[in-house]
C-alpha positions in Angstrom: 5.2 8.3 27.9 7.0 10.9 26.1 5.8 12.5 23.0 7.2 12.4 20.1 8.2 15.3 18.2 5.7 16.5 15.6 6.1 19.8 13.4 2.1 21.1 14.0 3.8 24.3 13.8 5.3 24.7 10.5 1.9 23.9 9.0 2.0 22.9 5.6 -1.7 24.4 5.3 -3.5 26.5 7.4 -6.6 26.4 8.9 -8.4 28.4 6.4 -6.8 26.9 3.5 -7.8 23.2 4.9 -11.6 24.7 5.5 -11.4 26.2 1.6 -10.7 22.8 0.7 -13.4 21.1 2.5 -15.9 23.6 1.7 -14.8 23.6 -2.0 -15.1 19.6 -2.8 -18.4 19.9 -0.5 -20.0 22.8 -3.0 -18.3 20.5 -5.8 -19.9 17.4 -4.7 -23.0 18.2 -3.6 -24.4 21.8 -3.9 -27.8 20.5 -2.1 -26.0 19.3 1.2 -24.3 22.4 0.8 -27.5 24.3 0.8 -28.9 23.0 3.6 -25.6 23.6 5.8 -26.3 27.3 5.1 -30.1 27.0 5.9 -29.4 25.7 9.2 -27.4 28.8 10.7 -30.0 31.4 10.5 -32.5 28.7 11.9 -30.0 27.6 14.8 -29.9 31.5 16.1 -33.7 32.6 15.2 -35.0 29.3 17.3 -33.4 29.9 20.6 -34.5 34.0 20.6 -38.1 33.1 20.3 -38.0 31.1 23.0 -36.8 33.8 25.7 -38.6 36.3 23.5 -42.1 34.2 24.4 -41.7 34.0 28.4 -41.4 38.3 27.9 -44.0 38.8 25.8 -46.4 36.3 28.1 -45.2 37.9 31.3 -45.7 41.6 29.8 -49.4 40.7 28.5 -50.5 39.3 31.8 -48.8 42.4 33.8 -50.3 44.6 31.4 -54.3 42.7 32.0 -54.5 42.6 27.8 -57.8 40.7 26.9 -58.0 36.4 25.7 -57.3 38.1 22.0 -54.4 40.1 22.4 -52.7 37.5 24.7 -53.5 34.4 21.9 -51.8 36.5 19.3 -49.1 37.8 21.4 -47.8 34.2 22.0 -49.1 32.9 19.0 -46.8 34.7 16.5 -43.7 32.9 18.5 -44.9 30.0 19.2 -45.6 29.5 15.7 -42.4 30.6 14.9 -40.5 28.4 16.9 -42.8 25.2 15.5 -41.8 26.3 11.9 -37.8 26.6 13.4 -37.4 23.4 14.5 -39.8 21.5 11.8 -37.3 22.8 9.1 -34.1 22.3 11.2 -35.4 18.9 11.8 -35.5 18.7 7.9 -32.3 19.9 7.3 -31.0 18.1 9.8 -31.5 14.8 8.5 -30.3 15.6 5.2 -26.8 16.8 6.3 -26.6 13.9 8.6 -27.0 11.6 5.4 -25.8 13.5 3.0 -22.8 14.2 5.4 -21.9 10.5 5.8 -22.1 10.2 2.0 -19.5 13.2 1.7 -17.2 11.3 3.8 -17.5 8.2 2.1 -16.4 10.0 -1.0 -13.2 10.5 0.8 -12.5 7.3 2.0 -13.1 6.1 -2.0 -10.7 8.8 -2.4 -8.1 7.5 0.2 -8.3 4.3 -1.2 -7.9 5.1 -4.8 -4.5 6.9 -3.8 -3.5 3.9 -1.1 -3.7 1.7 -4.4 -2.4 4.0 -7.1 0.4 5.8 -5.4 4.0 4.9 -5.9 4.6 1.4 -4.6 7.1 3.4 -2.7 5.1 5.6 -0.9 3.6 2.9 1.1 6.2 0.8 1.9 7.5 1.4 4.7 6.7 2.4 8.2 6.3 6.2 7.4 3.7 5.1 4.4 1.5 3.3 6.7 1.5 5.5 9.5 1.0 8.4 6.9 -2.4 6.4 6.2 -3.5 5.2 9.0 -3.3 9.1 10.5 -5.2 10.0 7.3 -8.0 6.8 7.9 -8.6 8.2 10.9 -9.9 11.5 9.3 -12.5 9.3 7.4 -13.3 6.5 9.8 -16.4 7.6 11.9 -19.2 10.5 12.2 -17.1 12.6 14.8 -14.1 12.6 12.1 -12.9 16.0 9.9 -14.4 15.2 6.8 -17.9 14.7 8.3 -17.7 16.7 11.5 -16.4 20.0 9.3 -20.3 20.1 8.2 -21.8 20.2 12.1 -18.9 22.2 13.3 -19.1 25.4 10.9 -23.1 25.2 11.2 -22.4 25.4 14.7 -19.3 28.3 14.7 -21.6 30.4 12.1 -24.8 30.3 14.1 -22.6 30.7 17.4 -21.2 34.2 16.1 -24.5 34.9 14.9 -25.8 34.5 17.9 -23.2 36.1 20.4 -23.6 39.5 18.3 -27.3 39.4 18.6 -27.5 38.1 22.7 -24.5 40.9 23.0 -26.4 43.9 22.1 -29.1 42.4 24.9 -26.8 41.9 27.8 -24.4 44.7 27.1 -26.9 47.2 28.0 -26.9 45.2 31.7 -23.3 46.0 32.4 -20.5 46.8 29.6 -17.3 44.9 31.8 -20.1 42.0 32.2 -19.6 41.8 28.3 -16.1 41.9 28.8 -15.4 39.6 31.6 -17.5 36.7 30.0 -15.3 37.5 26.7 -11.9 36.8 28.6 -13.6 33.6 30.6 -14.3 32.2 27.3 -11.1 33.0 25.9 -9.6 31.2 28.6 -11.5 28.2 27.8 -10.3 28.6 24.2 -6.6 28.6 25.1 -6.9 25.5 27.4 -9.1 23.3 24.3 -6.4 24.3 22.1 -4.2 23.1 24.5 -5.6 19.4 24.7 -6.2 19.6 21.0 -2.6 20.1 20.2 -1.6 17.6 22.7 -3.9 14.6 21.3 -2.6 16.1 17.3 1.0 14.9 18.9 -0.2 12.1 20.3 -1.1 10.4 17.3 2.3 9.9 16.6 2.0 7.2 19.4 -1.2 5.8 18.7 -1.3 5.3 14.8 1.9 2.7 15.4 -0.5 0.9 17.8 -3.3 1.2 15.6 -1.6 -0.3 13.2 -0.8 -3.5 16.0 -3.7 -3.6 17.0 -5.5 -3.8 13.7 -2.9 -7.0 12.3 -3.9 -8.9 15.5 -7.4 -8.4 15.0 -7.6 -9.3 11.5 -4.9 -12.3 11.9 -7.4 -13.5 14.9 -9.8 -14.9 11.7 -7.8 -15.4 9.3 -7.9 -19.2 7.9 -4.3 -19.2 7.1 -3.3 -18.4 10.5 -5.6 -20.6 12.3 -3.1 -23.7 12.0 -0.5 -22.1 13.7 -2.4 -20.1 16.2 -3.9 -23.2 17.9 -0.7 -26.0 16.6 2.4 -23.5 18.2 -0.6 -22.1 20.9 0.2 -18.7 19.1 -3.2 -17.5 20.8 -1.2 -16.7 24.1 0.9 -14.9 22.3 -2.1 -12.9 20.5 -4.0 -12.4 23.4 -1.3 -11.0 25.3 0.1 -9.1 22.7 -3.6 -7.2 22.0 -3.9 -6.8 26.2 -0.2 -4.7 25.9 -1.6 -2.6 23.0 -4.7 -2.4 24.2 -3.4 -1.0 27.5 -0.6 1.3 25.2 -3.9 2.3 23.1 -6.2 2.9 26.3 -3.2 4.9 27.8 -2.6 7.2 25.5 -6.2 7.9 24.8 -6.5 8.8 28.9 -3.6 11.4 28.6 -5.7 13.0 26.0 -9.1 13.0 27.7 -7.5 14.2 31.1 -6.4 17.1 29.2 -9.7 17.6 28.1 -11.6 17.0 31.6 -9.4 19.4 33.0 -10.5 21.7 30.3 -13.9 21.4 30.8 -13.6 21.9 35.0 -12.0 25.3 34.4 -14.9 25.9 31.6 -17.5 24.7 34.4 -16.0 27.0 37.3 -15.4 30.1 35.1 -19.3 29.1 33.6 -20.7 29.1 37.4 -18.9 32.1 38.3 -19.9 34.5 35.0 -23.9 33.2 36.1 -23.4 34.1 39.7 -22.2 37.5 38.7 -24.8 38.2 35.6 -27.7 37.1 38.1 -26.7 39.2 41.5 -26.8 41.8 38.7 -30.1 41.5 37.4 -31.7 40.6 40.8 -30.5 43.8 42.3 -31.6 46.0 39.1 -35.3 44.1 39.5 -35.5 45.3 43.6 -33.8 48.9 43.3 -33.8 49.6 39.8 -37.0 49.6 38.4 -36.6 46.6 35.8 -39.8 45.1 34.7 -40.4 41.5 35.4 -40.7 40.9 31.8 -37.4 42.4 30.7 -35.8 40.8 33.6 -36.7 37.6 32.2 -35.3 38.6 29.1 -32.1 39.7 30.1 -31.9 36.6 32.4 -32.7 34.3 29.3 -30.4 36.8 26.9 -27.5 36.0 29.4 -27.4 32.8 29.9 -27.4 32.4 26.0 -25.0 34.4 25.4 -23.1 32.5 27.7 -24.4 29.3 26.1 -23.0 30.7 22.6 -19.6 32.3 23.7 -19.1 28.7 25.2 -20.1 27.2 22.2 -18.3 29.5 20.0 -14.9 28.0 22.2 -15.5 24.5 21.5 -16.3 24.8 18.0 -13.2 27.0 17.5 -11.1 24.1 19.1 -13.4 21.5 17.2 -12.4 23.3 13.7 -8.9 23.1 15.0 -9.2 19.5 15.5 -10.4 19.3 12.1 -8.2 20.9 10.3 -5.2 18.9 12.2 -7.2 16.3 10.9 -7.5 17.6 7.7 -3.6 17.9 7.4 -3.4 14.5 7.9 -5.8 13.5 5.2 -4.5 15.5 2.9 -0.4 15.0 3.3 -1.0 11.4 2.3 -3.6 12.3 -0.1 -1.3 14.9 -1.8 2.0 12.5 -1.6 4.4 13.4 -4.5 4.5 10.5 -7.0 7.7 10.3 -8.4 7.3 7.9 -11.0 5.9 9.7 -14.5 2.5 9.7 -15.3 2.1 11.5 -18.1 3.2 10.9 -21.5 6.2 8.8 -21.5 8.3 7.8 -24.2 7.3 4.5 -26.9 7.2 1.0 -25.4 9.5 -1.2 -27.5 8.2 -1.8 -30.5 7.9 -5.9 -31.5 10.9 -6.1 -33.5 13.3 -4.4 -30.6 12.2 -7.2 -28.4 13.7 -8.9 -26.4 14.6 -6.2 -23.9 17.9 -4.9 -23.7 18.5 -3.4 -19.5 21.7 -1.8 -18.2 21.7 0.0 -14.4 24.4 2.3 -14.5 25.8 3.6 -11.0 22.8 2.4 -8.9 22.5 3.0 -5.4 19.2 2.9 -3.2 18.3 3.3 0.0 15.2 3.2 2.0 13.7 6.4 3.5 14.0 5.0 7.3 17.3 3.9 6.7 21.3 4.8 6.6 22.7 2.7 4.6 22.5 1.9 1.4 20.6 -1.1 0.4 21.8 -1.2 -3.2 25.1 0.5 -3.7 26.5 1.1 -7.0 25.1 -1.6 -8.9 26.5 -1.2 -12.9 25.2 -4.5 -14.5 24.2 -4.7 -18.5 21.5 -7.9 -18.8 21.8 -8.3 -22.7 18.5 -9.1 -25.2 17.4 -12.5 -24.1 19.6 -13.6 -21.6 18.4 -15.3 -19.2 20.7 -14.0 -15.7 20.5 -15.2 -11.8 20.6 -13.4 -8.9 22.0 -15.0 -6.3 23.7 -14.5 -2.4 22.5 -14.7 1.6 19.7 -13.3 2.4 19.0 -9.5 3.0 22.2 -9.0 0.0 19.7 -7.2 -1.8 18.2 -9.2 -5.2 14.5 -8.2 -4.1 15.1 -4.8 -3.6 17.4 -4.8 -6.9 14.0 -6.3 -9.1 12.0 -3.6 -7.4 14.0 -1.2 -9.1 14.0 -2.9 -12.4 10.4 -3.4 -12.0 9.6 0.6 -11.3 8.1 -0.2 -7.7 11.2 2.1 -6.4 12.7 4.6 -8.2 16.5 4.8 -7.5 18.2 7.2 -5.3 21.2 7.9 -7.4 21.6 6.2 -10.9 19.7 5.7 -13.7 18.2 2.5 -15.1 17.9 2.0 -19.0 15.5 -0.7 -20.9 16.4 -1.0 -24.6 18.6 2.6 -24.0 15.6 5.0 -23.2 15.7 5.9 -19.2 13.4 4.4 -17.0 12.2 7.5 -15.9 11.3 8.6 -19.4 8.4 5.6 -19.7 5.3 6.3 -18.5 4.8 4.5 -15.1 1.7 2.2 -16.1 2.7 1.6 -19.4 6.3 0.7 -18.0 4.7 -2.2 -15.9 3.8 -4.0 -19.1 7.5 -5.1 -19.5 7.7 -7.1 -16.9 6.0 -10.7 -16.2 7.0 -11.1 -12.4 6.3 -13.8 -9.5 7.6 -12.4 -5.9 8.2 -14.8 -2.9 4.4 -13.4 -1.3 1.6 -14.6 -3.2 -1.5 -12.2 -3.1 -4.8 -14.0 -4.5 -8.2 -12.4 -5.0 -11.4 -13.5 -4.3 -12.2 -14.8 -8.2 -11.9 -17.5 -10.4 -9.0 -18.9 -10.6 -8.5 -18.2 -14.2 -9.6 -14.4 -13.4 -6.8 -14.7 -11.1 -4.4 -15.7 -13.6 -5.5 -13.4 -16.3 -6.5 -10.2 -14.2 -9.0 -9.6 -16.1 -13.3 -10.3 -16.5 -14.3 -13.9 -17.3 -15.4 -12.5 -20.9 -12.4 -11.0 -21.6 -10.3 -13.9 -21.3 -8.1 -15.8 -23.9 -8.5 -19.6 -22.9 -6.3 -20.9 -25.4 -3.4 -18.9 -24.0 -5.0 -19.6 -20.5 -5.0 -23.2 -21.4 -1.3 -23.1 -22.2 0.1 -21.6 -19.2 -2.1 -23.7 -17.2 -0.2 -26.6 -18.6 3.1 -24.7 -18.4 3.3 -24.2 -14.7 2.1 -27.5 -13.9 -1.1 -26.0 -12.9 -3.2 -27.9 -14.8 -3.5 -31.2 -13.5 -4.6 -29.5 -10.1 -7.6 -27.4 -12.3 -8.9 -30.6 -13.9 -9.2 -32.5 -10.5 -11.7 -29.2 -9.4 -15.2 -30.1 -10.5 -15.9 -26.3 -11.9 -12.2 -25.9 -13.2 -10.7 -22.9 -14.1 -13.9 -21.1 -12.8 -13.7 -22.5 -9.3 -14.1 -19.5 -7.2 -10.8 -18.8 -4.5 -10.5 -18.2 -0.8 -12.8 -20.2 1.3 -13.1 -17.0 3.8 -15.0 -15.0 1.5 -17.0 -17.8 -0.6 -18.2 -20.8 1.2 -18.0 -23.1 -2.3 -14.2 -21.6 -3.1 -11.2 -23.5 -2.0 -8.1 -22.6 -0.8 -4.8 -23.9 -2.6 -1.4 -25.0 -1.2 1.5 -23.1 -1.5 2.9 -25.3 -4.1 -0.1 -24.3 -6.0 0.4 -20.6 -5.5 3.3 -20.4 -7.0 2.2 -22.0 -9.8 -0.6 -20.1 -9.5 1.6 -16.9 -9.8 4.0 -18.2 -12.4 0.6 -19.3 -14.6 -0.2 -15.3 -14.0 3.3 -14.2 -15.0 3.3 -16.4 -18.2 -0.8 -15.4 -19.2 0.6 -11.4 -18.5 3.1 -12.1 -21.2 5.6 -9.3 -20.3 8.8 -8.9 -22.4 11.3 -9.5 -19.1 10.4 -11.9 -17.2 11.3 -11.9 -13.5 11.3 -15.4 -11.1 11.7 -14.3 -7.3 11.9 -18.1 -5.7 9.5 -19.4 -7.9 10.0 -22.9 -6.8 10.3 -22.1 -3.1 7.1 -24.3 -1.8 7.3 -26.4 -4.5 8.2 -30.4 -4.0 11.5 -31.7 -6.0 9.2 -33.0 -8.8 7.8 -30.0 -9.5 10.7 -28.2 -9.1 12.3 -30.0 -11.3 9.7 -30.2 -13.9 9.8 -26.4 -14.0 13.9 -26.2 -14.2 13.3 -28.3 -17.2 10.4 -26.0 -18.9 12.8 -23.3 -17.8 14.0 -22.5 -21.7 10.5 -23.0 -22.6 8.9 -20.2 -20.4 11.6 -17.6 -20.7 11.7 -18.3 -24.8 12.4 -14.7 -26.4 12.4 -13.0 -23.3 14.7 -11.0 -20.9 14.7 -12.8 -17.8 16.1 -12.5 -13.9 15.9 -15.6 -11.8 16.7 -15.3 -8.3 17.3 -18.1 -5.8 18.9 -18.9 -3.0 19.6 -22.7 -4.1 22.9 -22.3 -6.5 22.2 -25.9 -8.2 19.2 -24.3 -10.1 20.9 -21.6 -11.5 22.9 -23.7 -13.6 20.6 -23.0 -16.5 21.1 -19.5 -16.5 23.5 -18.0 -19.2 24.8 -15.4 -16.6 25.0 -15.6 -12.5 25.5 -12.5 -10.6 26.4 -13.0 -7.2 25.3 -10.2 -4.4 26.8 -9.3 -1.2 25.6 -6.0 0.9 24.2 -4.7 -2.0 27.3 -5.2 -4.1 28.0 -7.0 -7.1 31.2 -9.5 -5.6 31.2 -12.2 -8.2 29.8 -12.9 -12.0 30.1 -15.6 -14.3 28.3 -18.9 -15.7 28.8 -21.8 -13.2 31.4 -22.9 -14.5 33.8 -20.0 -14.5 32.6 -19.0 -10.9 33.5 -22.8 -9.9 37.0 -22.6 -11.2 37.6 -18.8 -9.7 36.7 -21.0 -6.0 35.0 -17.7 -4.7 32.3 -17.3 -2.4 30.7 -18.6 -4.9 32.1 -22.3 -4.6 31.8 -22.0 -1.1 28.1 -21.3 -0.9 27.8 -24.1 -3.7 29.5 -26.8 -2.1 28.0 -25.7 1.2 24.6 -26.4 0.1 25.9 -29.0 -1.9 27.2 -30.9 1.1 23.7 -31.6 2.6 22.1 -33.2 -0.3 25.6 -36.1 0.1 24.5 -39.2 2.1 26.5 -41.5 3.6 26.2 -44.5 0.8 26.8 -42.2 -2.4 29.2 -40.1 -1.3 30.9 -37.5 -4.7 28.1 -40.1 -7.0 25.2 -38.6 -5.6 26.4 -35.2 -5.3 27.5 -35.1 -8.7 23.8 -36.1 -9.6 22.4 -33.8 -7.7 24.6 -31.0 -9.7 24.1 -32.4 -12.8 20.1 -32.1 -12.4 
């Protein structure tokens, strides 16, 4: 499978700035496990030289014929030493192990926080969720960067410790001993960058199938998917579907560990050759050069661990480069530029400017992954309290146009105005509080159904207003059936006493939300899609009622129900093609007609004929 094409080197950060910024939030956040990360590098180096330091000092007191005394405290004072070691690097083990999973988890809070509060824009999309899901996977086990940074400098630090101390052993042995172990490990180095760089790129494969993978597990349980899974025998499909990306997954994870298996056979051949040559060496200077049997031992010890730590100095090199790829991905969604303002933005209109006044002048968007235009110069002025439709096919563009209004995208050229002041110019949060909006997909929260509605805690709730929009989206009757009302928890698959309402009653549900929030412009995106003709019709007829003193946007793909509207604006590719009141937009016999009587057409039957049509469009 070919790679795609990743710029890992035109870092945005480098590898000591990424370790500066873990370090720094780890000193910030907890100076203690930061404290014992330090501890444990003088401990990791004085542990391992005690214990070839003990098999000298034994074999030099017995060579030597020193009495029971001597020889008790000559391998006392080491073995005592190496007891103390290991009790406090048990110690501080255990607290950076916790401590270190409680560091990471501060990250993943973090991650979330900015998955929720970023731009609506920033997320939506391909790029967005790949840009998180490469950045989840810096937070999502013990082996990842923002855990593994804490094991993998202890282990760098007390490596370099190490090799210096071992090194002034062994180099007295043979100075191009010294030097041919230092190129075998730097071989070792260049080929674990190699595979480390290779899996970095890789990534760009597997977080898409990550992403797969993930939907078809959670889907796989979800109650609102079970119908159709077992009534259209979607299961098949599932099960074959997580096989191909399983395989995908499992595939792309064996390019990356054949990269590192190869790695490791050259760092296991150039490992058996550099002991072969440092003990033919020390053999030989035992038989014809004199060297005591003690210092033999030693030197045999001080070579294999310095072997053991130029090794280990290699892997955690390419560990901390693993890291701080990892670390880049973390932080490139972490650091995403918002473009919406957050700081102090200009008045919200004051009661007396209400209703909202909204113009777009010259607006044109388009989404990051795509070439065209979506919106294309849209120059529409929705006047104080008019109550406008949005209408045309789908995909002309009316949900992407309320995203703009709403501040969820932020045009690409053009400027939107509420009540003359920019968009822009409004603080982002504050900006949301203009607009009471129900979109096509429904998102409900494990709660009450009235904390639903009101977003907010049970004590904090007005029930006289929730009362009223209760009875106002038709809600109501459906509440007063449930024997805890209003406080009846929702979604059966996270409480087992919760229910689970149709979609009819989400959208009332949503519009009851919309009504409770209160907003100044009001924005219906199919509001009546799931709902039956009663209903529907019961709503049309409230229409006036809900949208009373308020800017409002209806959109709908059924032109008889726009007929209330003071204002239709028909879209095509983005464009504005038609606008008018019905009426006028009948006479002009546009493609506005055509769509009308088209879908007019269907709701004829054979025995009324024009008569029922006409009272269909007359509803």
């Amino acid at each position: 499978m070919e790679i795609m094409e990743e710029k890992i080197f035109k870092k945005k950060y480098s590898l000591f700035e990424n370790l500066r910024y873990l370090m720094k939030n780890m000193w910030n956040w907890d100076k203690g496990l930061f404290g014992f990360f330090i501890i444990q590098i003088p401990l990791l180096v004085l542990g391992p030289l005690l214990s070839i330091y003990l098999p000298k000092v034994l074999i030099d007191s017995i060579v030597e014929n020193v009495g029971i005394t001597k020889l008790l405290i000559n391998i006392g004072i080491p073995i005592i030493g190496i007891i103390i070691v290991e009790t406090m690097l048990k110690g501080s083990y255990f607290k950076t192990l916790f401590g270190g999973v409680i560091y990471r988890f501060r990250y993943i809070q973090i991650l979330i926080h900015k998955a929720n509060d970023t731009d609506f824009e920033n997320i939506d999309g391909s790029q967005g969720q790949n840009k998180f899901m490469k950045a989840f996977m810096a937070t999502e086990n013990n082996g990842s960067a923002t855990e593994a940074i804490i094991k993998v400098s202890v282990e760098l630090i007390s490596n370099i410790v190490g090799l210096v101390l071992y090194g002034s052993i062994i180099f007295t042995i043979h100075p191009l001993f010294a030097l041919f172990i230092v190129i075998s490990s730097l071989t070792n180095y260049f080929m674990g960058d190699y595979a480390n760089k290779f899996e970095y790129k890789n990534k760009s494969n597997l977080a898409p199938i990550e992403k797969k993978l993930r939907y078809i597990r959670e889907k796989s349980g979800d109650f609102k998917a079970a119908k159709d899974l077992r009534l259209y025998n979607m299961s098949l499909w599932f099960k074959e579907m997580y096989n191909i990306f399983l395989y995908k997954r499992i595939k792309l994870q064996k390019q990356n560990i054949s990269r590192k298996y190869l790695a490791n056979i050259i760092d296991g051949l150039l490992g058996f050759l550099r002991d072969g040559i440092a003990y033919g060496i020390l053999i030989y200077s035992v038989l014809y050069k004199n060297m005591s049997i003690g210092n033999f031992v030693l030197y045999f010890g001080a070579t294999a661990g310095f072997s053991t730590w130029l090794s280990a100095i290699v892997k955690s090199i390419n560990e901390l480069n693993r890291v701080h790829l990892e670390t880049m991905d973390l932080r490139e969604f972490l650091e995403m530029e918002d473009k919406m303002n957050r700081g102090t933005g200009v008045e919200l209109p004051k009661e007396y400017e209400l209703p909202c006044d909204i113009e777009l002048r010259n607006v044109f968007y388009k989404y990051p992954e795509a070439e065209d235009y979506t919106i294309k110069n849209i120059n529409l002025h929705i006047r104080k309290g008019e109550k406008l439709a949005l209408v045309g096919i789908n995909g002309a563009g009316k949900t992407t146009l309320v995203k703009l209004l709403c501040g969820l995208y932020a045009p690409t050229k053009g400027e939107i105005y509420i009540n003359d002041k920019k968009s822009t110019l409004y603080n982002r949060d504050e900006y949301y509080k203009l607009f009471s909006v129900v979109f096509q997909d429904i998102y409900l929260l494990p709660m009450s159904i009235e904390e639903n509605i009101a977003s907010q805690l049970e004590e904090d709730i007005d029930e006289e207003m929730m009362d009223k929009v209760l009875n106002m989206s038709g809600l109501m009757e459906k509440v007063k059936s449930l024997e805890k009302g209003k406080k009846t928890l929702m979604l059966k698959s996270v409480y087992d006493d919760a229910i689970d309402l149709s979609g009819g009653e989400k959208q009332k549900l949503a519009l009851a939300a919309a009504l409770y929030k209160d907003g100044p412009i009001i924005i219906l995106d199919e509001p009546t899609a799931a709902l039956d003709p009663i209903a529907e019709n019961e709503i049309y007829q409230k229409y006036n009622e809900l949208t009373k003193e308020k800017t409002s946007i209806f959109i709908s793909h059924r032109l008889s129900s726009t007929r209330f509207c003071d204002r239709i604006v028909f879209l095509k590719d983005g464009e504005i093609v038609e606008e008018g009141d019905h009426n006028s937009l009948m006479n002009k016999g546009g493609i506005y007609k055509e769509m009308y009587d088209m879908q007019a057409h269907y709701y004829k039957d054979n025995i009324g004929g024009a008569e029922n049509e006409k009272r269909y469009t007359d509803s």
